[in-house]
C-alpha atoms as one frame of an Amber mdcrd trajectory, in Angstrom:
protein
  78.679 125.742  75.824  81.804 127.552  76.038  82.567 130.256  78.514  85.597
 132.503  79.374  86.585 133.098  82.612  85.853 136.648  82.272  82.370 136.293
  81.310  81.375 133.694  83.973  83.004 135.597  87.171  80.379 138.477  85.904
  77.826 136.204  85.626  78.434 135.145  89.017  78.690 138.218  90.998  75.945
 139.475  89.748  74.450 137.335  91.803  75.936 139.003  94.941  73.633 142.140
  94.942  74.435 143.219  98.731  77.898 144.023  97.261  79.258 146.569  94.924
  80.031 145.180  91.620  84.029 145.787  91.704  83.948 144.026  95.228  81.271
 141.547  93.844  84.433 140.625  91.472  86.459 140.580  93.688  85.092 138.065
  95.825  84.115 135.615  92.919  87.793 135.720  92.041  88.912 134.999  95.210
  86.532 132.083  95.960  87.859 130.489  92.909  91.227 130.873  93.768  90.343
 128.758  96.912  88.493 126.225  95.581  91.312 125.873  92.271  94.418 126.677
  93.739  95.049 129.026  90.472  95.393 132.772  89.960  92.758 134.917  87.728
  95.663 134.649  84.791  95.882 131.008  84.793  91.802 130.842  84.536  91.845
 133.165  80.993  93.408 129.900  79.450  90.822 127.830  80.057  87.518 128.075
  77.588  85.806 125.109  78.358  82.606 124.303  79.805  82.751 124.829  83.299
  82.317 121.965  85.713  82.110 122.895  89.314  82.393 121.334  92.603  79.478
 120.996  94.796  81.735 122.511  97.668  82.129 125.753  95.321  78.717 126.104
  94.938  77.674 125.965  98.823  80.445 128.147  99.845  78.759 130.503  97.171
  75.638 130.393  98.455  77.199 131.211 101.937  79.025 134.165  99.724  75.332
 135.134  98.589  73.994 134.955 101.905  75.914 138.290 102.903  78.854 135.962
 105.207  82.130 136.987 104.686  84.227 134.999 102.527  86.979 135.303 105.131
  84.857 133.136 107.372  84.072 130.546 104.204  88.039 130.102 103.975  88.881
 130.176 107.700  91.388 132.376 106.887  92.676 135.978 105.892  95.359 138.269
 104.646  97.524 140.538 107.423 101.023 142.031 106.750 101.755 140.009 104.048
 100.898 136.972 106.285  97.675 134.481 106.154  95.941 134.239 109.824  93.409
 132.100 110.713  89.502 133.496 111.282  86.663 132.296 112.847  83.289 133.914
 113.664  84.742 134.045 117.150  87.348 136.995 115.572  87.265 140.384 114.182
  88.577 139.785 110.544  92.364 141.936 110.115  91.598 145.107 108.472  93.812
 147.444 106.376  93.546 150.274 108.672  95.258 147.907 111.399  97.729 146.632
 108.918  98.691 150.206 109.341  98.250 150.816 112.749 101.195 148.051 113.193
 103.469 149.718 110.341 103.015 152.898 112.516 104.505 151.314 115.715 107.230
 149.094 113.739 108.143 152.572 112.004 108.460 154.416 115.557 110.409 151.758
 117.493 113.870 150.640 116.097 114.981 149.105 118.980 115.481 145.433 120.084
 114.011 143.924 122.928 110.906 145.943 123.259 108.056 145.368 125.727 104.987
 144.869 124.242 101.242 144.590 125.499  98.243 144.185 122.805  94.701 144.372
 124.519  91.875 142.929 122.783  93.637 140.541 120.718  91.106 138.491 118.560
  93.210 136.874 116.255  96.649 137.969 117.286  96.743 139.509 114.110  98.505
 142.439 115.909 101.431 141.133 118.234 102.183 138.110 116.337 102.777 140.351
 113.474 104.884 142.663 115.684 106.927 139.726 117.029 107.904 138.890 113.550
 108.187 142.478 112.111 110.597 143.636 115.280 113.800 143.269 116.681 113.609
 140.581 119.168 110.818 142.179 120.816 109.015 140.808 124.293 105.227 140.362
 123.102 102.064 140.037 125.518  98.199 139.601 124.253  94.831 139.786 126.286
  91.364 139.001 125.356  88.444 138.196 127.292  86.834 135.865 124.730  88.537
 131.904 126.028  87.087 131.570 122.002  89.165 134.113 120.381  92.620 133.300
 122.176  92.328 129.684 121.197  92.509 131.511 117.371  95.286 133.958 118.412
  96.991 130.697 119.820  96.729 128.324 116.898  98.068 131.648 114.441 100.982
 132.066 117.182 101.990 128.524 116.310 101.444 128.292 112.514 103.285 131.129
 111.463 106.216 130.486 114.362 106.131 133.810 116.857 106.392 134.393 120.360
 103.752 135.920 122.096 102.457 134.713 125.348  98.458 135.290 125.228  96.333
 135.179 128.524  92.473 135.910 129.360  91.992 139.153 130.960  88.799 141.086
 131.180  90.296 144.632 130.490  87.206 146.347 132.033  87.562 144.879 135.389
  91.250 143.310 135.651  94.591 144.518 135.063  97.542 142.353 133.138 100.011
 141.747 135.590 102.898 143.612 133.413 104.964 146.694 134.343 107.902 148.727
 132.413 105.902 147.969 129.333 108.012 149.856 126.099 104.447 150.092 124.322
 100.876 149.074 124.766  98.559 149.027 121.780  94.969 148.091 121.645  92.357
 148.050 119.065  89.224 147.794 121.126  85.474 147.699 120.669  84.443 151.306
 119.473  81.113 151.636 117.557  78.314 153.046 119.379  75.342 150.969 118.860
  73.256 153.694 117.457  75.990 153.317 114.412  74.962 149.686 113.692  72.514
 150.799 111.036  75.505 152.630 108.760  77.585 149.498 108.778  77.848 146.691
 105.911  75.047 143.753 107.205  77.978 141.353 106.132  79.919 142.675 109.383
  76.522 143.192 111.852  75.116 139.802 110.970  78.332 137.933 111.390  81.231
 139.391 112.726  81.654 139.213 116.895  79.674 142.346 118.478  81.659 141.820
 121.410  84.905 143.071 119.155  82.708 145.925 117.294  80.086 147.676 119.877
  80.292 150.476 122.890  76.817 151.671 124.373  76.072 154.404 123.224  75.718
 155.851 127.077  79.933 155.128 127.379  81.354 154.979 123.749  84.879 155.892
 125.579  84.973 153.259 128.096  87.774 150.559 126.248  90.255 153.637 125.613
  89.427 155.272 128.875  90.140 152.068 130.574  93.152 150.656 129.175  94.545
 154.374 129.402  94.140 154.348 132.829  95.692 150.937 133.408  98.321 151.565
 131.150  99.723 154.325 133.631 100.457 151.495 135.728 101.796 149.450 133.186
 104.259 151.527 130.953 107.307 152.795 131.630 107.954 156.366 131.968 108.640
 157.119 128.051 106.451 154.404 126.802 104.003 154.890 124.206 100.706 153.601
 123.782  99.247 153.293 120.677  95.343 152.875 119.749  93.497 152.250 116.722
  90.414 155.146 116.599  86.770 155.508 115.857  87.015 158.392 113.512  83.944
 160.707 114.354  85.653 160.227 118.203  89.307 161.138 117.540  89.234 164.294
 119.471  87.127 163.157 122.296  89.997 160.397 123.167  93.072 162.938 122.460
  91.169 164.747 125.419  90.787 162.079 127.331  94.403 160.883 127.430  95.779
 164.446 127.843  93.030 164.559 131.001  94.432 161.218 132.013  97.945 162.721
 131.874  99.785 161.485 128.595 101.759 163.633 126.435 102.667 164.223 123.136
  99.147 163.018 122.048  98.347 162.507 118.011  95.972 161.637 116.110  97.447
 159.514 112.657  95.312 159.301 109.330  95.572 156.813 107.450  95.463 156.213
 103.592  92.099 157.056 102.820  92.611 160.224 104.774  90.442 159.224 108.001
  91.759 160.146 112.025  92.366 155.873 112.225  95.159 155.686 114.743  96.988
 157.445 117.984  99.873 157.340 119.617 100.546 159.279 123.103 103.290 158.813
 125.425 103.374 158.276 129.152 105.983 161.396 130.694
């Protein structure tokens, strides 16, 4: 029997009830995208009966089980820019699409120094060595996992960034005059799990998402303190933000001795990002 496209992507994410119908669409659309190679406008052509794959079907049954489609495709969408994913990796989000904007916005210059903590996929200073003028580009991560990732992006999309395994908490990178250092770190206090999609709790890395609840300052706290050891005097260092702590961590780095501290919202109106500089 006959079936437009229109009709049967409905059909279809109405079978994804742990996500909101628009996103529901969304995903179906996507998924087929993959598995076709064609574009929601080239599917309204087609009428016919609708013969599927077996590999469509189990990756929607994986889409059904609440796991991110991001991690079905090994791959997802940063700057304009596909990077690779794994369940060892945070998936890119928009708010650190912007977080990146922000620093390529702020710093003109060519040649920059450039440290990322808590790289996952890279998404960050690969995207930065494209985006900038000839910059110098450094990653850490403590996960052996997540750097193999950030390494195989590094090489498929052709930037320089030398990545290295550091345990933030407990070692320092062994980098000075740094121009910036910019870090999206672990910063959801556990007692926060419960508000959060089950699509990111049940499969994304906790190791990239969760602070105890006892310490919820203890990534920014500690890469603040190390970074007055590694930037220059008039470098900036850059964070992305848990919202609900944005003045808690403005007061931290002022205590710590940065100036020139601010908090950045971003398009949905939410404290996201901060930049301070190091007198």
């Amino acid at each position: 029997m006959p079936i437009s496209y229109l009709d049967f992507s409905r059909k279809l994410a109405a079978q994804l009830q742990l996500y909101p119908e628009s996103e529901a669409l969304n995903l179906v659309d996507w998924l087929l995208e993959y598995h076709f190679g064609l574009k929601k406008v080239d599917f309204l052509k087609f009428m016919e009966e609708w013969d599927l794959p077996e590999a469509f079907w189990q990756d929607f049954e994986k889409l059904q089980s609440g796991q991110p489609i991001q991690y079905i495709l090994g791959k997802a969408p940063f700057y304009g820019r596909d990077f690779l994913v794994t369940p060892d990796t945070l998936i890119p989000r928009n708010e650190t699409e912007e977080l990146v904007y922000l620093i390529k916005s702020q710093n003109p210059k060519s040649g920059l120094k450039i440290l990322d903590v808590g790289t996952g996929t890279g998404c960050i200073p690969i995207t930065l060595s494209l985006e900038m003028k000839d910059p110098e580009v450094y990653a850490v991560d403590i996960s052996k996992e997540a750097l193999q990732v950030a390494e195989k992006n590094r090489d498929l999309l052709h930037a320089k960034v030398d990545f290295s395994q550091i345990d933030i908490l407990n070692q320092i990178p062994n980098l000075e005059d740094l121009d910036i250092l910019v870090s999206n770190p672990p910063y959801v206090p556990l007692s926060d799990k419960e508000e959060m999609h089950p699509n990111v709790v049940d499969h994304e890395p906790h190791l990239a998402l969760f602070v105890a609840d006892s310490d919820p300052l203890i990534f920014y706290r500690e890469v603040g303190e190390k970074g007055k050891r590694m930037l220059k005097h008039g470098g900036l260092l850059y964070f992305e933000i848990y919202e609900k702590a944005a003045e808690a961590i403005l007061e931290l780095l002022e205590k710590q001795g940065y100036d020139r501290v601010t908090i950045h919202k971003d398009l949905n109106g939410k404290d996201r990002m901060l930049s301070a500089v190091w007198p």
